[in-house]
C-alpha angles and dihedrals in degrees: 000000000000123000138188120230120197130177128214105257080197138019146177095208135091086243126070104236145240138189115187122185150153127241095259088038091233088134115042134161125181124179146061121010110222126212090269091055091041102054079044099061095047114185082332117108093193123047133162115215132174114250144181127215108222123183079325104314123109119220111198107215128181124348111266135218107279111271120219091226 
């Protein structure tokens, strides 16, 4: 599965953000970035990654090829 990744530009929390998702939003996670997604993302606000859904829990993989949605 494919999955977006998008960081907060701007935030009120102590946190920086992040919202991942897939294309039909089946999957969806919004909350705190930790230091892996982070170093991930880079100076790029918008990523795609691969990612796999275990017992809940969603793994992000490799980066993806950019997604035109």
């Amino acid at each position: 599965m494919i999955v977006k990744v998008q960081t907060s530009l701007l935030t009120s929390e102590e946190f920086p953000q992040v919202m991942v998702y897939n294309k039909s939003q089946k999957y969806m996670y919004q909350g705190h970035s930790n230091k892996e997604v982070a170093k991930a993302m880079g100076d790029e606000p918008k990523k795609f990654f691969y990612a796999k859904v275990i017992k809940g829990n969603m793994y992000l993989k490799e980066e993806a090829p950019w997604q035109d949605w």
